[in-house]
N, C-alpha and C positions, 0 to 999 in steps of 0.2 A: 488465448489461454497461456496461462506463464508453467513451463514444463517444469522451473527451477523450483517451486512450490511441492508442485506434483510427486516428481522424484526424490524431492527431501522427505515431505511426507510421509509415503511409500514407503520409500527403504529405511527411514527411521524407525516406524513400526516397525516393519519386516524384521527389521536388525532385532529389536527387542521380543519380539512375535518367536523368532527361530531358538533365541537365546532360552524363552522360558521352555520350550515344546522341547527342546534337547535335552533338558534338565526335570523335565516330568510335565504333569497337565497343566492349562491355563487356567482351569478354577481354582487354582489352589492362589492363583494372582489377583480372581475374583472377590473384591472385599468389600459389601455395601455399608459398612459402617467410614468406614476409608472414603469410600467417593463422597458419601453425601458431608467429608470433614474437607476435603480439599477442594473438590467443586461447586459446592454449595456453599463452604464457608467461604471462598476466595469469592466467588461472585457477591455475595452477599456484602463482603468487602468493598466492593469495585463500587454495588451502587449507592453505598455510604460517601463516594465522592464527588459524585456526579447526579446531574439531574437525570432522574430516571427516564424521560421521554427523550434523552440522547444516546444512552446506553445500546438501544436494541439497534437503532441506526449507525451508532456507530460501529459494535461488532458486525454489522451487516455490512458496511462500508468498509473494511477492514476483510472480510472475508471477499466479498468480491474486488474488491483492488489484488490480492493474494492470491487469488485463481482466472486473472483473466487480465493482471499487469500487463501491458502492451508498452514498451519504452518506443516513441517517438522521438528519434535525433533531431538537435537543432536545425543538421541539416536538412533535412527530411524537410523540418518544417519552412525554411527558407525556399529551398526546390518550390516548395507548393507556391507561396507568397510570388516568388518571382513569376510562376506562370498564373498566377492571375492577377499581375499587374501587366504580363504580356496578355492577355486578353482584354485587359481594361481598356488597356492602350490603341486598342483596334475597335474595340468595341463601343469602350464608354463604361461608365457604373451600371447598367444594365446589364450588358454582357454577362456580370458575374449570376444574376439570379439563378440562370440555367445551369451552373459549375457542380459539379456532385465534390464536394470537399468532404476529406475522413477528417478531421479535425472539427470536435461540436464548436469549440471555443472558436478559432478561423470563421467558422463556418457564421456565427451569431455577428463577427467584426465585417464580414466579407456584405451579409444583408447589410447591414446599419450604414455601408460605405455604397451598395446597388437604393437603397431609399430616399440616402441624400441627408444622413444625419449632420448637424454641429461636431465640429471635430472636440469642443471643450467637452461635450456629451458624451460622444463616444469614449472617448478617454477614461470621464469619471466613472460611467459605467462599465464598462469592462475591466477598472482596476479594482472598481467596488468588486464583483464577481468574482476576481481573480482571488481577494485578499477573502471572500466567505467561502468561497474553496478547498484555499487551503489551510485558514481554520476549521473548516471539519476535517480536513484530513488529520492536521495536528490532535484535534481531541479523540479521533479515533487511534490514534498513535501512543496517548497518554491514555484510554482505557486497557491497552491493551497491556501497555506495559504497568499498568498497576498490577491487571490480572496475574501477570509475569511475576510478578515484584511477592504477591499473594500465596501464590500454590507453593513455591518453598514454605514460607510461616505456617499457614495450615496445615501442611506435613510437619513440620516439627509440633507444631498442637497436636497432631493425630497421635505422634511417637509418644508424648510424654502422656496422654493422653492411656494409649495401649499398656505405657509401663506403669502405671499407678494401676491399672486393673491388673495388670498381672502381679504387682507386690502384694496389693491387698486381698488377694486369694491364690496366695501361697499354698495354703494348706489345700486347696483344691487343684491339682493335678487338671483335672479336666477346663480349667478355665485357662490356663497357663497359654494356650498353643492357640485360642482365639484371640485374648490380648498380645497376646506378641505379634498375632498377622496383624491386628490394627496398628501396632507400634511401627512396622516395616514396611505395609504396604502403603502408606500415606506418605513416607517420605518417597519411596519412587512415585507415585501418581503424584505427587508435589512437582518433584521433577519433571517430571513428563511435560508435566499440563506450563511449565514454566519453558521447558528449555525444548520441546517440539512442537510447543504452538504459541505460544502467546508472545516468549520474546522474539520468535522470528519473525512475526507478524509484526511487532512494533517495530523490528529494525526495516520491514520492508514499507512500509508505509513514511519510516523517516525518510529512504530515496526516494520514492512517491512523491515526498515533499517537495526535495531539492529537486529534481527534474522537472515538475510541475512549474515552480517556481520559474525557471529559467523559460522552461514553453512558452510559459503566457504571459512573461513579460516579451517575451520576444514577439509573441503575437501581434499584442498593445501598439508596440513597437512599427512593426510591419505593417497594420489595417494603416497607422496614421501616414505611413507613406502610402501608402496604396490611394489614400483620401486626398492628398498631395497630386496623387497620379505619377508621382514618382518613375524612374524608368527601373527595369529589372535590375538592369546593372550596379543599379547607385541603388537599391535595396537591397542587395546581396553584400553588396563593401557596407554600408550600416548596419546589418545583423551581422555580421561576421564578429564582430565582438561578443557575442555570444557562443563561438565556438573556439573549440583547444586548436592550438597550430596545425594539429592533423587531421582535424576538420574541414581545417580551411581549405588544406589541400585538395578535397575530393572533389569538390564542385571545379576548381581549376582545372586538374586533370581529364576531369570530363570534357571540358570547355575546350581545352588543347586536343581533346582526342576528334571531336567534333569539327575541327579546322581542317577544310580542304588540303590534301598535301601539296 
């Protein structure tokens, strides 16, 4: 569960939630001509750009990457790699069948290396994999962010929208005070729907990317020593270029703490 979602979400309402209650009730924020201009027209937007049979997957892939983000470190994923190539090495490629690995992707390189695949195989397919990956992640990245891109413009349609009803019945008093709530509450639901959901989503789905990216080439990386039978050691100095200099450090320090005094 990613808490940094959670808590943004939350107290972004709450922020805005406290703001209107302080200042009188929340229906008065209630606007069904408003929503169905910013939420319905932004979506309706969105599937003008995209194939509609990707749309619902990818908001759905974008919502659960957003509420259940789990960032695996490079090192994290090396640690793993190295201990089952120390298991390999005792065991053999069998050894590994029985390994409970948290990594799905590890986990699909670590069989294909206990089966006895082709290493030109392995390869192509887990890059193929890797690369439809994270094209969908990319296009759930760019749905999100049109949506984002959307709910401003629809608000300002809703504003000019509100203000032409209210010019054109001037002379009625009573019409005045429901076009004006469509003129103003469309541009904050514009806002809202842009700047507390949809572009944060698109910004958290662009790290998704890059971290993803770096995992599972690292992975790639790792199965084809591991199919090598590589030793722990000389597959920890080859991935290590996958990690910042203060990466590197941890695994060493461990290594040094683990040394008989």
């Amino acid at each position: 569960m990613d808490l940094a979602t959670i808590i943004g979400l939350i107290g972004g309402v709450g922020i805005v939630v406290y703001a209107i209650l302080s200042g009188g009730s929340i229906d008065t924020f209630v606007n069904v001509p408003s929503i169905l201009i910013v939420f319905g027209g932004g979506f309706a937007a969105t599937i003008m750009r995209f194939p509609l049979s990707n749309i619902f997957s990818s908001l759905s892939l974008g919502a659960k990457i957003a509420f259940t983000h789990r960032v695996q470190s490079p090192v994290d994923m090396t640690n793993e790699i190295c201990s089952l190539a120390d298991i390999m090495r005792k065991e053999g490629p069998l050894g590994l069948e029985g390994v409970e690995i948290s990594d799905e992707f590890l986990n699909k390189g670590a069989q294909f290396v206990a089966d006895g695949y082709d290493v030109e195989f392995m390869r192509e397919t887990m890059e193929k994999e890797r690369d439809l990956y994270l094209e969908r992640l990319n296009e759930a990245q760019r749905v999100y962010k049109m949506l984002g891109d959307a709910g401003p413009a629809f608000g300002m349609i809703g504003t000019i929208v509100g203000l032409v009803q209210m010019l054109s019945n001037m002379d009625d008093p009573s019409a005045i005070g429901p076009a004006m709530a469509v003129a103003l509450l469309t541009t904050l639901y514009g806002a809202m729907l842009a700047n507390l959901i949809a572009l944060p989503l698109a910004d958290k789905l662009s790290n998704k990317i890059a971290i993803e990216e770096v995992n599972q080439s690292l992975v790639i990386d790792g199965v084809m020593q591991l199919r090598d039978n590589k030793s722990p050691a000389l597959i920890r100095e080859l991935l290590g270029t996958y990690m910042t200099a203060k990466q590197k450090s941890v695994p060493e320090e461990a290594a040094a703490a683990a040394e008989p005094a």
